[in-house]
Wavefront OBJ file of the C-alpha trace (Angstrom):
o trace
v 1.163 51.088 -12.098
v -1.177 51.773 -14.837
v 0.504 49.628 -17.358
v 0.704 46.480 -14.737
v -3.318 47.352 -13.606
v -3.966 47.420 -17.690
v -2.014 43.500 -17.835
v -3.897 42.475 -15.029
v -7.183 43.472 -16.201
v -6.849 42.186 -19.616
v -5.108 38.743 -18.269
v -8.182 38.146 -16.629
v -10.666 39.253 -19.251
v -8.804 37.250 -22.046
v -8.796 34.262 -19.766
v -11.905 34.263 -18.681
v -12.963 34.769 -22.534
v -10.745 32.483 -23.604
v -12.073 29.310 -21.433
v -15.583 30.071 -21.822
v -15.456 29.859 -25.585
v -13.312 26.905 -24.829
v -16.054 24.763 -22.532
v -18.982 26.721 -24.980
v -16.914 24.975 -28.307
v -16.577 21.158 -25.678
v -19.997 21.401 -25.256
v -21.549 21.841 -28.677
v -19.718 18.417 -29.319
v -21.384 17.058 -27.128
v -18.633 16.295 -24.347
v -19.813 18.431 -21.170
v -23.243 19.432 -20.676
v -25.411 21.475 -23.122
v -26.135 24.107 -20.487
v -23.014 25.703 -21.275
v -23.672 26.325 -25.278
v -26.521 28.614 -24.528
v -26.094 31.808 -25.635
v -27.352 35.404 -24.808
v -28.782 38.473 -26.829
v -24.744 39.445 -26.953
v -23.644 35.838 -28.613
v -21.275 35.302 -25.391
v -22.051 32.043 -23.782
v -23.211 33.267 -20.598
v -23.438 30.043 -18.567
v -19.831 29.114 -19.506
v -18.445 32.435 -18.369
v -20.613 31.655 -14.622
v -19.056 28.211 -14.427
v -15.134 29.205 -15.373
v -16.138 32.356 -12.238
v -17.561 30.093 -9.918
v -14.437 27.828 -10.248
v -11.801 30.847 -10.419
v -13.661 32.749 -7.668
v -12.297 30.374 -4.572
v -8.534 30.332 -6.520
v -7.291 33.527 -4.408
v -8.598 31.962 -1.176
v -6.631 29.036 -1.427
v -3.018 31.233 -0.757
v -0.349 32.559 -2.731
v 1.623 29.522 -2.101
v -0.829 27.289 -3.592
v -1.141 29.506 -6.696
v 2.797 28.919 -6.996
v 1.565 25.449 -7.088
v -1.110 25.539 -9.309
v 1.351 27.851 -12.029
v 3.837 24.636 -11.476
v 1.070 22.340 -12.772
v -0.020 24.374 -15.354
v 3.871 24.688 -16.423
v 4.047 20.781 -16.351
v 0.869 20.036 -18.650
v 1.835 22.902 -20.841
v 5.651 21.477 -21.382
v 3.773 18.163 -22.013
v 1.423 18.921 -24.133
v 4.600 20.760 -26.460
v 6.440 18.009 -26.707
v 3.349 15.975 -27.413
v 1.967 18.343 -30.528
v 6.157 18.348 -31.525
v 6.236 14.874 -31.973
v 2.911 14.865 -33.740
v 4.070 17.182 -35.840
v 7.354 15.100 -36.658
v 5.436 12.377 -37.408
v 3.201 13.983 -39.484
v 5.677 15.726 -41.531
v 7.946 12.886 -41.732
v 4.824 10.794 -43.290
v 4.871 13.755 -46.309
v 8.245 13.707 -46.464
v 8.813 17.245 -45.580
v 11.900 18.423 -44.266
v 11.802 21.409 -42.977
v 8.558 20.717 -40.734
v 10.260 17.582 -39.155
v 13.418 19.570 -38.236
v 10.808 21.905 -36.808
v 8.946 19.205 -34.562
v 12.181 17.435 -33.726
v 13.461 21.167 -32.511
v 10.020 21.012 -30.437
v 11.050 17.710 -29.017
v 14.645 19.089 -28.103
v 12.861 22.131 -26.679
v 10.239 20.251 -24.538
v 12.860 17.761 -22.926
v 15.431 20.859 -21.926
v 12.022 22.849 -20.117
v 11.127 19.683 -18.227
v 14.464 19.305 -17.519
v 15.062 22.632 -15.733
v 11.570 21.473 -14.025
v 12.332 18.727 -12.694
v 16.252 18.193 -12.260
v 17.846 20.619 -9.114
v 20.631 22.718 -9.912
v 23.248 24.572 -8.031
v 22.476 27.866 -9.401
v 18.698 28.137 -8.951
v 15.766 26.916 -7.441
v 14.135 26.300 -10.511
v 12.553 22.760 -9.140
v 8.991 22.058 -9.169
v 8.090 21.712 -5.473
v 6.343 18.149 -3.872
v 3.162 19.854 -3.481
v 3.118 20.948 -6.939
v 3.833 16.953 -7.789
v 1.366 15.717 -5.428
v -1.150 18.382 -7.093
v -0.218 17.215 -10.558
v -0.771 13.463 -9.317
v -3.942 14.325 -8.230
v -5.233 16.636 -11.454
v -3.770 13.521 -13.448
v -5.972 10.872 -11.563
v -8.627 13.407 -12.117
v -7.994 13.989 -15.752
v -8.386 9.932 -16.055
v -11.870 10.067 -13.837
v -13.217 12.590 -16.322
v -12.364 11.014 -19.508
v -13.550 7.829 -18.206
v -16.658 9.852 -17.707
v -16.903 10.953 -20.785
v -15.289 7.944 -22.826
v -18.254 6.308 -21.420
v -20.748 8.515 -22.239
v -19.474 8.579 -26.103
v -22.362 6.950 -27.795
v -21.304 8.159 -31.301
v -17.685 6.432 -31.026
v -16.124 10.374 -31.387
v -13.411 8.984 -28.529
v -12.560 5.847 -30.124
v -12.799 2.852 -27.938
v -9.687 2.775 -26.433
v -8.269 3.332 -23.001
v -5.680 4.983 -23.905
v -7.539 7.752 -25.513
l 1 2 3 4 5 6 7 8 9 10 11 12 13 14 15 16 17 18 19 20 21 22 23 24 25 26 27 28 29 30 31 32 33 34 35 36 37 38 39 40 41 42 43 44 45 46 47 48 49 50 51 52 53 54 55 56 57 58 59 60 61 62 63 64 65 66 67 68 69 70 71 72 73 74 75 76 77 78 79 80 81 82 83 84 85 86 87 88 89 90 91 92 93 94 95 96 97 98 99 100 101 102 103 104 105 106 107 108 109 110 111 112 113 114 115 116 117 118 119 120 121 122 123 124 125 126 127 128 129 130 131 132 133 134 135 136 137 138 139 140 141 142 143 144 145 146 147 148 149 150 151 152 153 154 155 156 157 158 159 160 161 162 163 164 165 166 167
């Protein structure tokens, strides 16, 4: 029991570290509010470790079920986001001309389509399927995602972002 308190504890902590150095280092560039690169006499950016509490504190509230739902998402963006940094990093290393790294990213690629595979295609075996409210929650953190960097697309005065849509 100790050793699962001990995970616990220091899931949360490195979390909670984790994305308020995260929204402290969006912020210094200028993307989300200065508020949150203020720091205190300890160098920890206070008002970023407030904001990712008063978001996380109504997350148990919301049901274990939901949570399931919420680790689906996150389990969605993460496989997308490998397969997106494998095929950068094909590209890349196909560009130099190096071998070994594009075996590497095309591995990635392989990797990233088996994952969402098991997510998203049913088998016999197991119930290893992402659920519809987990798709209808991804839906609507994707229409969200596109609000925000509209948001701050359009706030981009320096050109950072590009111009593009698609960015």
């Amino acid at each position: 029991m100790a050793a699962l308190l001990a995970l616990i504890v220091t899931s949360l902590i490195g979390n909670m570290v984790a994305l308020s150095r995260l929204l402290y280092a969006v912020a210094k560039d200028d993307v989300i509010p200065q508020k949150l690169t203020q720091l205190n006499k300890a160098h920890i950016p206070s008002n970023a470790v407030w904001t990712v509490t008063a978001i996380s504190i109504f997350i148990p509230l919301v049901g274990r079920t939901a949570i399931g739902w919420i680790v689906d998402v996150t389990t969605i963006a993460a496989t997308i986001i490998y397969g997106l940094l494998s095929w950068s990093a094909y590209k890349f290393s196909r560009s130099e001309n190096k071998k070994t790294e594009s075996l590497i990213g095309i591995s990635g690629i392989i990797l990233m389509i088996i994952f969402a595979t098991l997510l998203f295609v049913p088998t016999p075996m197991a119930k290893n399927v992402i659920t519809s409210e987990a798709h209808f929650l991804f839906t609507v953190w994707a229409i969200l995602g596109f609000v925000v960097f509209h948001y701050i697309i359009k706030r981009d005065k320096t050109g950072k972002f590009g111009s593009s849509v698609t960015v």
